[in-house]
PDB file of N, CA, C and O in Angstrom, chain B, residues numbered from 101:
ATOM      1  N   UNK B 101     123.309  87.539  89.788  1.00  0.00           N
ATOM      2  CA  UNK B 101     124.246  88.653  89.692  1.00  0.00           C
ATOM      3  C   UNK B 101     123.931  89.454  88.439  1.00  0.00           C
ATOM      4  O   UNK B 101     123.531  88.931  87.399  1.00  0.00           O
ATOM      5  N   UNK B 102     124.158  90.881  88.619  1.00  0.00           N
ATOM      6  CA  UNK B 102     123.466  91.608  87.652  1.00  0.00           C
ATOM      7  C   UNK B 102     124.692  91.863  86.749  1.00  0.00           C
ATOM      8  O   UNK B 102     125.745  92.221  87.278  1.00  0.00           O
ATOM      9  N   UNK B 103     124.620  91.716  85.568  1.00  0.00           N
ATOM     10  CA  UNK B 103     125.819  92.041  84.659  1.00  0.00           C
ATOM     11  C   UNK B 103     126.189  93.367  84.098  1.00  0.00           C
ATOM     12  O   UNK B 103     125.193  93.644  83.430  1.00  0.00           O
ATOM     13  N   UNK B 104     126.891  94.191  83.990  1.00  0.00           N
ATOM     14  CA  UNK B 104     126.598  95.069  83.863  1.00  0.00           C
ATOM     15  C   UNK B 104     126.354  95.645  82.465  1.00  0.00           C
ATOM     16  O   UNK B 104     126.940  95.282  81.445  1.00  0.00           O
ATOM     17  N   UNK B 105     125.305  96.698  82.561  1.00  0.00           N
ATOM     18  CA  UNK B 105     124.754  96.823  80.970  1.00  0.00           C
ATOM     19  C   UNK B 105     123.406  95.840  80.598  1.00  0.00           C
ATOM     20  O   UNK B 105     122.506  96.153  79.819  1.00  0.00           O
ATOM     21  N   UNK B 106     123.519  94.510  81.401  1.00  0.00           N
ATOM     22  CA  UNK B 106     122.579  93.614  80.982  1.00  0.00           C
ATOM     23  C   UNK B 106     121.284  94.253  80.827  1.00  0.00           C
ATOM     24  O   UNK B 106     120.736  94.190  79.727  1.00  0.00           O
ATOM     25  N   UNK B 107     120.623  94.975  81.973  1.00  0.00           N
ATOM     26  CA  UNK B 107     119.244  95.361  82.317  1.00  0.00           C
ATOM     27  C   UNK B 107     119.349  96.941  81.598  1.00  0.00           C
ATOM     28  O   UNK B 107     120.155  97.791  81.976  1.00  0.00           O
ATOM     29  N   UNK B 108     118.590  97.085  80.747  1.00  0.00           N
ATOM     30  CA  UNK B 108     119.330  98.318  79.737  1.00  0.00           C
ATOM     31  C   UNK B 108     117.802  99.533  80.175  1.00  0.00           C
ATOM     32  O   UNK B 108     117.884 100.716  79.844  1.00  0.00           O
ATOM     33  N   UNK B 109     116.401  98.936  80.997  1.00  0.00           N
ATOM     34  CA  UNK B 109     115.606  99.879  81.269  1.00  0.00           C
ATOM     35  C   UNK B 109     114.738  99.423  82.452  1.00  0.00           C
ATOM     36  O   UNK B 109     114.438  98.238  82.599  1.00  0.00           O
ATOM     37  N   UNK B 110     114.332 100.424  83.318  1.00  0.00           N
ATOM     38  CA  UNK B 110     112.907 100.412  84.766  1.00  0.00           C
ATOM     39  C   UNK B 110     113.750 100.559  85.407  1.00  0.00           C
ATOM     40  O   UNK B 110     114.924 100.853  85.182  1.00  0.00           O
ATOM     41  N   UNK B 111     112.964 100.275  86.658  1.00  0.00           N
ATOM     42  CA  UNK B 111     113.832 100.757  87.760  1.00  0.00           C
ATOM     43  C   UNK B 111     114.849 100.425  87.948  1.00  0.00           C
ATOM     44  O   UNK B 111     115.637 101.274  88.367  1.00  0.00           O
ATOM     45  N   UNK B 112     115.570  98.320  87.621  1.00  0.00           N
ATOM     46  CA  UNK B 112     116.425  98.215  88.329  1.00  0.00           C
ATOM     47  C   UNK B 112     117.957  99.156  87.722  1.00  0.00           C
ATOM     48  O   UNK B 112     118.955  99.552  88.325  1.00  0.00           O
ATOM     49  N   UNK B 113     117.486  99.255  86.123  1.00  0.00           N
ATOM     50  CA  UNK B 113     118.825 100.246  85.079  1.00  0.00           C
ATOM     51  C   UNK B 113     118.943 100.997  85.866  1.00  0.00           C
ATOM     52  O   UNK B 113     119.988 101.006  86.517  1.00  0.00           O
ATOM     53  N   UNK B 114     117.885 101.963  86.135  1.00  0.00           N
ATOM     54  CA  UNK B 114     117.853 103.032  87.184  1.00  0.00           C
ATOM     55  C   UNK B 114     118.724 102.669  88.607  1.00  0.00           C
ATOM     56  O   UNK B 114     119.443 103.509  89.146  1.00  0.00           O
ATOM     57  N   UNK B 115     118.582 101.574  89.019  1.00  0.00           N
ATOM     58  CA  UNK B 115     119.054 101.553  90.397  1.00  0.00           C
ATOM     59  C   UNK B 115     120.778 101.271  90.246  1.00  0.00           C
ATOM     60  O   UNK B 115     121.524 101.305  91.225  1.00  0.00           O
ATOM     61  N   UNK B 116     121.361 100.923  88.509  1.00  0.00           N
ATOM     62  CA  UNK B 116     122.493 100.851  88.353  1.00  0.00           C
ATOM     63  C   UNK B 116     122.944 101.721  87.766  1.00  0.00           C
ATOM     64  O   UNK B 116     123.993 101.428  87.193  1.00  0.00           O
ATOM     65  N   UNK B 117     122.543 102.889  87.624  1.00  0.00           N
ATOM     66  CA  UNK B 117     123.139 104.090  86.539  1.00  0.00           C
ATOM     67  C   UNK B 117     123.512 104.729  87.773  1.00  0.00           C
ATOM     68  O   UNK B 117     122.705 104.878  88.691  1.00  0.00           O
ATOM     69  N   UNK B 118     125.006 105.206  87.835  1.00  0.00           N
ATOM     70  CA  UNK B 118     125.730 106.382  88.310  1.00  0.00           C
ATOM     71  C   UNK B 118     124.936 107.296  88.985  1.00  0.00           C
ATOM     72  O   UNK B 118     125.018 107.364  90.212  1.00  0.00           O
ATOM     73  N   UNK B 119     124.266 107.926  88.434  1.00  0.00           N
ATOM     74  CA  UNK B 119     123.628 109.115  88.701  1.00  0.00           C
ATOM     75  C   UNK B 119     121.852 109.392  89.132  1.00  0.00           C
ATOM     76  O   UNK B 119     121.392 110.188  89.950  1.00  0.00           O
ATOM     77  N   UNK B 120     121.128 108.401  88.234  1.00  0.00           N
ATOM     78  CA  UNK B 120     119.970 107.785  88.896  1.00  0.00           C
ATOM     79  C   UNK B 120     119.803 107.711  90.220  1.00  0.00           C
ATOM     80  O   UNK B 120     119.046 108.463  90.834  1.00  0.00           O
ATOM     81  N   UNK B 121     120.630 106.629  90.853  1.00  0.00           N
ATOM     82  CA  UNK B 121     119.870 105.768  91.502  1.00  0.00           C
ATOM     83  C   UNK B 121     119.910 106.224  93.173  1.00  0.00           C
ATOM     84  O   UNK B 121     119.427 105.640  94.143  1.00  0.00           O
ATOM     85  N   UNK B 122     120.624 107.407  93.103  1.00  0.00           N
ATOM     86  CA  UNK B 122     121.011 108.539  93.875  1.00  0.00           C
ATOM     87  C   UNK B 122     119.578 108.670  94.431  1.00  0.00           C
ATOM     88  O   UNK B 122     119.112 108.392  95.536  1.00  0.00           O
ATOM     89  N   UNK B 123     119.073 109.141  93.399  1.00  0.00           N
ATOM     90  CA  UNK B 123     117.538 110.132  93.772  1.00  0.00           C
ATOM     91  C   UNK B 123     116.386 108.898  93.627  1.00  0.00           C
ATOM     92  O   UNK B 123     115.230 109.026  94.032  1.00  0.00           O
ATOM     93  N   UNK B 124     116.914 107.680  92.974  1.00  0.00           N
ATOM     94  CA  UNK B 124     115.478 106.913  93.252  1.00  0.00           C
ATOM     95  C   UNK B 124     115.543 106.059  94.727  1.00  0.00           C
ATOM     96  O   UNK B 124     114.745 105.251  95.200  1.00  0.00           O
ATOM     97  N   UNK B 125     116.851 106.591  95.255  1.00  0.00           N
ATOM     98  CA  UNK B 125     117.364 105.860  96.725  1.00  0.00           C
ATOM     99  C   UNK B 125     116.485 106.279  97.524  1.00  0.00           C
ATOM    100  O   UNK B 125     115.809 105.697  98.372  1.00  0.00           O
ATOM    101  N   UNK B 126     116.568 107.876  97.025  1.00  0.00           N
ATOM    102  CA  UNK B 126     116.006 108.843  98.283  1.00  0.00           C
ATOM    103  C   UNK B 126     114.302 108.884  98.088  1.00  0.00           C
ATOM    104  O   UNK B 126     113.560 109.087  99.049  1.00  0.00           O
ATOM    105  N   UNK B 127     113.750 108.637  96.556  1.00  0.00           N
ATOM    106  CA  UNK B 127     112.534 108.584  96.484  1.00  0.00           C
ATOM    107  C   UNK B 127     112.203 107.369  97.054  1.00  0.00           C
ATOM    108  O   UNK B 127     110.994 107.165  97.160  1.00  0.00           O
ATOM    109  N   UNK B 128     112.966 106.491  97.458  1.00  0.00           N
ATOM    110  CA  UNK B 128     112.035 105.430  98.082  1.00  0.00           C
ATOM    111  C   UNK B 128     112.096 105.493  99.479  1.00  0.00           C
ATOM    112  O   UNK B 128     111.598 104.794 100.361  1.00  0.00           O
ATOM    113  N   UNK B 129     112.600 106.186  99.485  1.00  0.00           N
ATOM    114  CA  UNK B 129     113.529 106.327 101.144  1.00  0.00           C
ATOM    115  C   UNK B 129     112.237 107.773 101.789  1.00  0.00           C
ATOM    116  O   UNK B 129     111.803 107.610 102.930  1.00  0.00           O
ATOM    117  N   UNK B 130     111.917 108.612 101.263  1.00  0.00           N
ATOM    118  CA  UNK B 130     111.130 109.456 101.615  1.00  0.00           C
ATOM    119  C   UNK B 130     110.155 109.566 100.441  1.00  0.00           C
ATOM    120  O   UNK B 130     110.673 110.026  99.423  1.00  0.00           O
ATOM    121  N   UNK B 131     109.129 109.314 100.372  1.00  0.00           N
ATOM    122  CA  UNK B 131     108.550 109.186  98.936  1.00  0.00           C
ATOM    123  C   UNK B 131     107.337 110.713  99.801  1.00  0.00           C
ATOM    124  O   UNK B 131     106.577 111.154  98.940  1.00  0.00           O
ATOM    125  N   UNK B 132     107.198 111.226 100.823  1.00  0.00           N
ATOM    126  CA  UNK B 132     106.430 111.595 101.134  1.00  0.00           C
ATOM    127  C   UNK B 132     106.722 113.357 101.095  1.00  0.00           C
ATOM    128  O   UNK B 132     105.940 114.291 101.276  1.00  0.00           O
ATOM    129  N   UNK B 133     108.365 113.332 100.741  1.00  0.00           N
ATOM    130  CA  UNK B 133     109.147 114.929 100.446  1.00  0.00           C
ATOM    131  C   UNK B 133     108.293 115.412  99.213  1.00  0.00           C
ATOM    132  O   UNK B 133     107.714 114.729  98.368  1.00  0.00           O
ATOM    133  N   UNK B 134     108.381 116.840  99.351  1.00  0.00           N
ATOM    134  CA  UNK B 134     107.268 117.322  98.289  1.00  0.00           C
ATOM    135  C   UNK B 134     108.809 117.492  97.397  1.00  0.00           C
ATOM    136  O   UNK B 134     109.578 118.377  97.772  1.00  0.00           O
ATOM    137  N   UNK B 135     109.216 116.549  96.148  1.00  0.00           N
ATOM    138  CA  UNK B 135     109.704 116.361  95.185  1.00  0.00           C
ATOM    139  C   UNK B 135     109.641 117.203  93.583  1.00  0.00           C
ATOM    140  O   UNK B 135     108.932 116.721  92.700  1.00  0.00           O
ATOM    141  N   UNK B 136     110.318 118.274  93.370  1.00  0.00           N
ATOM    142  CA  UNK B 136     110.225 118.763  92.328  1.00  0.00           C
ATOM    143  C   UNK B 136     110.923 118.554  91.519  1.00  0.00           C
ATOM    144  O   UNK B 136     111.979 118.240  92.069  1.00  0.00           O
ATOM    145  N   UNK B 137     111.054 118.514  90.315  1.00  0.00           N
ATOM    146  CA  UNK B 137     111.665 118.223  88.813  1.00  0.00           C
ATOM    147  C   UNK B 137     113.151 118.617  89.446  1.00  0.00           C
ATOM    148  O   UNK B 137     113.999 117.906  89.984  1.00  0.00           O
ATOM    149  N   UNK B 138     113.127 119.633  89.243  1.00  0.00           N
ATOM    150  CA  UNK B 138     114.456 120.648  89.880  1.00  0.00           C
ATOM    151  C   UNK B 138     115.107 119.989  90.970  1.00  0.00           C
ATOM    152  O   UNK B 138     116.240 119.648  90.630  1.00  0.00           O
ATOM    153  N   UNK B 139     114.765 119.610  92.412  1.00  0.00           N
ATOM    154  CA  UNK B 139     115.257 119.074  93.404  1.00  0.00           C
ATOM    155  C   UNK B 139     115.820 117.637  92.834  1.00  0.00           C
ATOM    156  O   UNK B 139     116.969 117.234  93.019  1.00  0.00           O
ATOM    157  N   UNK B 140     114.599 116.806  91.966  1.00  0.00           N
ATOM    158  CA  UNK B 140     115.364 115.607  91.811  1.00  0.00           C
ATOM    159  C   UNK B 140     116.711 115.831  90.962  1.00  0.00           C
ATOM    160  O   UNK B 140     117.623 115.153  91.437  1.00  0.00           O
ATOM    161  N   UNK B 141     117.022 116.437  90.065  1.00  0.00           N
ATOM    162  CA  UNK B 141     118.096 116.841  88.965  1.00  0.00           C
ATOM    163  C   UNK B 141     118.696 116.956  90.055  1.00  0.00           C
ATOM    164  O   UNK B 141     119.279 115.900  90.300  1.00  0.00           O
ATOM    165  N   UNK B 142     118.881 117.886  91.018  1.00  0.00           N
ATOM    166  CA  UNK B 142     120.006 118.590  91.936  1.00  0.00           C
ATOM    167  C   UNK B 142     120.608 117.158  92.538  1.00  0.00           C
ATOM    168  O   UNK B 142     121.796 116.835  92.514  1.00  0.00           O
ATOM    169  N   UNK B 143     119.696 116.509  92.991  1.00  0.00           N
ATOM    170  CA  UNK B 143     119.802 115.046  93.712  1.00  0.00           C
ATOM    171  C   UNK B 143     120.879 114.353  92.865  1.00  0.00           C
ATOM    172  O   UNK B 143     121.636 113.494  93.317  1.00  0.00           O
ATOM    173  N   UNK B 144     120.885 114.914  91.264  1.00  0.00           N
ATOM    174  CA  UNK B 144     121.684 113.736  90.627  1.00  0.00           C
ATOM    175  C   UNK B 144     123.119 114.614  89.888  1.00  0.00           C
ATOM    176  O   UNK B 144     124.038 114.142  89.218  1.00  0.00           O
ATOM    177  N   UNK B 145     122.911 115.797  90.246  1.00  0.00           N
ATOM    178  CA  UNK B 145     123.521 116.881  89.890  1.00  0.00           C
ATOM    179  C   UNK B 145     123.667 116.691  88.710  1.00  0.00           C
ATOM    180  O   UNK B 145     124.766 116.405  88.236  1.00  0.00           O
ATOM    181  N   UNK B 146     122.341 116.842  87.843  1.00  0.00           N
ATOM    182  CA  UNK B 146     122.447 117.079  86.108  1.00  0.00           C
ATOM    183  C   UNK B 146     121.128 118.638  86.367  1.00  0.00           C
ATOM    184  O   UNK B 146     120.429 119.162  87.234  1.00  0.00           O
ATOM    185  N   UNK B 147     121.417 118.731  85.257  1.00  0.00           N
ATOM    186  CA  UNK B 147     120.441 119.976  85.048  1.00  0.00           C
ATOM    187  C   UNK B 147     119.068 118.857  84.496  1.00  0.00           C
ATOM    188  O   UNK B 147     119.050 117.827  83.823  1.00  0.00           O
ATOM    189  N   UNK B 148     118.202 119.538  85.057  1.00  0.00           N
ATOM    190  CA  UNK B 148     116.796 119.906  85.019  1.00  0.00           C
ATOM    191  C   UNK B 148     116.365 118.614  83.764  1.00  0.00           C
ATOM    192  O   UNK B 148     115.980 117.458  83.935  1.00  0.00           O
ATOM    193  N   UNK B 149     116.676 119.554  82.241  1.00  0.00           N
ATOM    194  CA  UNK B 149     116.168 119.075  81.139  1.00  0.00           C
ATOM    195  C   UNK B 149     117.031 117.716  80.854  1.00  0.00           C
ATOM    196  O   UNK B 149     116.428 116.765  80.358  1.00  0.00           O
ATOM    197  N   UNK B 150     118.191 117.613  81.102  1.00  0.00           N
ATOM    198  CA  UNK B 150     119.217 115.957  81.351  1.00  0.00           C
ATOM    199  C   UNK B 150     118.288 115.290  82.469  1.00  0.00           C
ATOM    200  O   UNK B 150     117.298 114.572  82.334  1.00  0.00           O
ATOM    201  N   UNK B 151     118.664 115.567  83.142  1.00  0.00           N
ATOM    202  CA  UNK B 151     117.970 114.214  84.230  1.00  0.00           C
ATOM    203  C   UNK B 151     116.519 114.512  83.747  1.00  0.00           C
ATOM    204  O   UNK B 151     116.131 114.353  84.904  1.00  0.00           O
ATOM    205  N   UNK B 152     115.684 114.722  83.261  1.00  0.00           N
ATOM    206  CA  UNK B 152     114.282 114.153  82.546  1.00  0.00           C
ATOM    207  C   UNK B 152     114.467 113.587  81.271  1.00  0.00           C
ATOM    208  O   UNK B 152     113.586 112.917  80.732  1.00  0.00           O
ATOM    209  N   UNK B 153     115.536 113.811  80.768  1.00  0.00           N
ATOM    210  CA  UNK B 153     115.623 112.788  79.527  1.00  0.00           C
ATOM    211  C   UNK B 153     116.438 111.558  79.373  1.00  0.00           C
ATOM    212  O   UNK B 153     116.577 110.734  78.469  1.00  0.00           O
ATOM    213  N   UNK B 154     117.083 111.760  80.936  1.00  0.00           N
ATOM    214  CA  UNK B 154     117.647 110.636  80.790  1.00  0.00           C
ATOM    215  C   UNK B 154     116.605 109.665  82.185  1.00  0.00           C
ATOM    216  O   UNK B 154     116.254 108.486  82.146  1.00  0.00           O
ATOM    217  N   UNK B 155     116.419 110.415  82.986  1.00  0.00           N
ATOM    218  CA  UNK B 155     114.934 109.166  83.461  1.00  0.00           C
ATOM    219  C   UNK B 155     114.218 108.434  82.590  1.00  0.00           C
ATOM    220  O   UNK B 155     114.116 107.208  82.625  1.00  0.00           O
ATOM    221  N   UNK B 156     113.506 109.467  81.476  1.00  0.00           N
ATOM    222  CA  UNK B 156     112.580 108.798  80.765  1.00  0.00           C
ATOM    223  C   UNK B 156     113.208 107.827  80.136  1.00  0.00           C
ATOM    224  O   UNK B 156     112.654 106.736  80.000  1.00  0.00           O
ATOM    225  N   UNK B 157     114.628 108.097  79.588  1.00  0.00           N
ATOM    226  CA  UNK B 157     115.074 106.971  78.478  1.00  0.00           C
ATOM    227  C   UNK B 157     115.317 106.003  79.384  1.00  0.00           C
ATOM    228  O   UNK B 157     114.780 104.952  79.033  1.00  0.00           O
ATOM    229  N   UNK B 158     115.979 105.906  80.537  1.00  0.00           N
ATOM    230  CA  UNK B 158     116.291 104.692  81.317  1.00  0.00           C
ATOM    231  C   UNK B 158     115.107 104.081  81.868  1.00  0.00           C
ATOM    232  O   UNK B 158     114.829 102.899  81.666  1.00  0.00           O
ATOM    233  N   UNK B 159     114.466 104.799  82.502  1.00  0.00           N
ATOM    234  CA  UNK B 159     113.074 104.623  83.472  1.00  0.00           C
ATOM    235  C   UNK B 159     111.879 104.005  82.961  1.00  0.00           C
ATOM    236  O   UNK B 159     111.178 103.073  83.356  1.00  0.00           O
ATOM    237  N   UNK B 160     111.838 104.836  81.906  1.00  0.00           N
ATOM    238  CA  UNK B 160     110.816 104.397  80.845  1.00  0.00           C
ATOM    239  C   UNK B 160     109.377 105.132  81.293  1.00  0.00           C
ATOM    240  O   UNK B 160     108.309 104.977  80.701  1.00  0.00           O
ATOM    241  N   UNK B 161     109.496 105.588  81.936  1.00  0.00           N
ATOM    242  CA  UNK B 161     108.328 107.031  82.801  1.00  0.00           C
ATOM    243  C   UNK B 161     109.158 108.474  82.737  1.00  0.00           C
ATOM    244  O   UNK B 161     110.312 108.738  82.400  1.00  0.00           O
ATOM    245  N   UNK B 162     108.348 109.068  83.085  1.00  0.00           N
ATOM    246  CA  UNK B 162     108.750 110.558  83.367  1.00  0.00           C
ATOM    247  C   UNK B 162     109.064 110.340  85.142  1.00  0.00           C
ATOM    248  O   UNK B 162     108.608 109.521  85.939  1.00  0.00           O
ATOM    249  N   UNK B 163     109.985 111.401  85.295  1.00  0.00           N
ATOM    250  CA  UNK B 163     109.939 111.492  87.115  1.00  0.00           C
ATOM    251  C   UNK B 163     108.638 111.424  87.641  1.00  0.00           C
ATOM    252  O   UNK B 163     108.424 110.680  88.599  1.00  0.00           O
ATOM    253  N   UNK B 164     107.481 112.295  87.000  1.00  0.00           N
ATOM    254  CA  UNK B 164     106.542 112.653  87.735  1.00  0.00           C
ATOM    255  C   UNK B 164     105.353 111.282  88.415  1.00  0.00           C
ATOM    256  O   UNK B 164     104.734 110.917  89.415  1.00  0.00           O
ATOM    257  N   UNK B 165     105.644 110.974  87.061  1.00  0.00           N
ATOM    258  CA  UNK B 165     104.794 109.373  86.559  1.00  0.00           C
ATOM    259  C   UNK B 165     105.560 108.250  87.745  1.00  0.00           C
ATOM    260  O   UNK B 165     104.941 107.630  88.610  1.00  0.00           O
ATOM    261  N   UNK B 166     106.862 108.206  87.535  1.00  0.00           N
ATOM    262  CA  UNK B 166     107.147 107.196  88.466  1.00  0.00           C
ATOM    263  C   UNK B 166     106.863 107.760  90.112  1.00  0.00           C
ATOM    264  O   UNK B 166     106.120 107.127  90.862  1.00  0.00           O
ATOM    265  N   UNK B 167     107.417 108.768  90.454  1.00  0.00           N
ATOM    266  CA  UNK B 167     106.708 109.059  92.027  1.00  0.00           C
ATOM    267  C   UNK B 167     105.461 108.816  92.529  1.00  0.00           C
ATOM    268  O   UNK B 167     105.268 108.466  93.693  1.00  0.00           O
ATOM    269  N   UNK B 168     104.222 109.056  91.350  1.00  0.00           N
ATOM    270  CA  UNK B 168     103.359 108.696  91.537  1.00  0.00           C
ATOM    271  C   UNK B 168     102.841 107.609  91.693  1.00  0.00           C
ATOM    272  O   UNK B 168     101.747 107.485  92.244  1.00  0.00           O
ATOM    273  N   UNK B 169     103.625 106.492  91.174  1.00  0.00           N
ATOM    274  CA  UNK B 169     103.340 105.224  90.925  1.00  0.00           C
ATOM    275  C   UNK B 169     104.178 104.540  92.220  1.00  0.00           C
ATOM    276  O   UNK B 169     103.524 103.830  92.983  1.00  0.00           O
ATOM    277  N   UNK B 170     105.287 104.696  92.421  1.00  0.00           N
ATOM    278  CA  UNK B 170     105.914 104.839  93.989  1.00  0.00           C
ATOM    279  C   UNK B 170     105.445 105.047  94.685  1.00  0.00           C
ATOM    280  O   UNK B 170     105.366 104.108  95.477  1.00  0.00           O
ATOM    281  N   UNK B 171     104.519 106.662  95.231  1.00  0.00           N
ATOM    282  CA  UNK B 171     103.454 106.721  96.050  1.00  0.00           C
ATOM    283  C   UNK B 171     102.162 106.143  96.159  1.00  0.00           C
ATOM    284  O   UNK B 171     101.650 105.859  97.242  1.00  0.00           O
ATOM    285  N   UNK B 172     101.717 105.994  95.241  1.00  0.00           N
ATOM    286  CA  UNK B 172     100.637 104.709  95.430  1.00  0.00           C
ATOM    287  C   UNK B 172     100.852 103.343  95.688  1.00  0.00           C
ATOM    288  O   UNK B 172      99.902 102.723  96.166  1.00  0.00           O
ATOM    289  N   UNK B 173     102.118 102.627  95.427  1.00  0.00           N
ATOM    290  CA  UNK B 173     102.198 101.698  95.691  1.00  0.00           C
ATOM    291  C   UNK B 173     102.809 101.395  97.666  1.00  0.00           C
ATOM    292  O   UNK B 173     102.302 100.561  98.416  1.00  0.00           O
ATOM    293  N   UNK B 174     103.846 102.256  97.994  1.00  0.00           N
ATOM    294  CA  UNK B 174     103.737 102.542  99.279  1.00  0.00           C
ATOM    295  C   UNK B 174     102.022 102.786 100.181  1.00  0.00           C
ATOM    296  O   UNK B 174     101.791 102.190 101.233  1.00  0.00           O
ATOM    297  N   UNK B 175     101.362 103.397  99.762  1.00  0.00           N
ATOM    298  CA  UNK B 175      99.764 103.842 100.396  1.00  0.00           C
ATOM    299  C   UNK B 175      99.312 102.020 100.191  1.00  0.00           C
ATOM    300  O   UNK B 175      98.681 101.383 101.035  1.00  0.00           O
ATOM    301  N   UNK B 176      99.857 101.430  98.789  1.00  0.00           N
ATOM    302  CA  UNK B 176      98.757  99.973  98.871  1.00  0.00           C
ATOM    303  C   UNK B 176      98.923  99.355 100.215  1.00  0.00           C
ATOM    304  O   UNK B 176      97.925  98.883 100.760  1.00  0.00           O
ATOM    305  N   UNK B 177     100.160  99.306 100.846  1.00  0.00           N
ATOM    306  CA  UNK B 177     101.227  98.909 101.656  1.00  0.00           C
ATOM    307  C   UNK B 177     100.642  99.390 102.836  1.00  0.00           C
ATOM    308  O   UNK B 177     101.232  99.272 103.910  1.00  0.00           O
TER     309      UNK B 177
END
């Protein structure tokens, strides 16, 4: 059981933050949507320059970095 607060960064923080885990639902869910900076923010309804600073701080990647790394790992698959 995940505690909350315990996991404080990567994906799974991501998959417990409010507002995250919205858009990393849908990036895993369609990883093949042509995904822009802008669309993902909208996904989490923060502006643009918030949801990239708060990916990176939680995520520990940039959006761009993790899709990519999402999409390649789906293609290993």
């Amino acid at each position: 059981v995940l505690e909350e607060g315990a996991i404080k960064t990567g994906m799974m923080a991501g998959l417990t933050h409010p507002q995250l885990a919205k858009v990393l639902i849908k990036i895993h869910q369609t990883p093949e949507q042509s995904w822009s900076l802008s669309a993902m923010a909208e996904e989490c309804g923060m502006s643009r320059s918030k949801f990239a600073d708060t990916f990176k701080r939680v995520i520990e990647q940039t959006p761009a970095d993790y899709l990519a790394d999402w999409r390649l790992s789906v293609a290993k698959k």
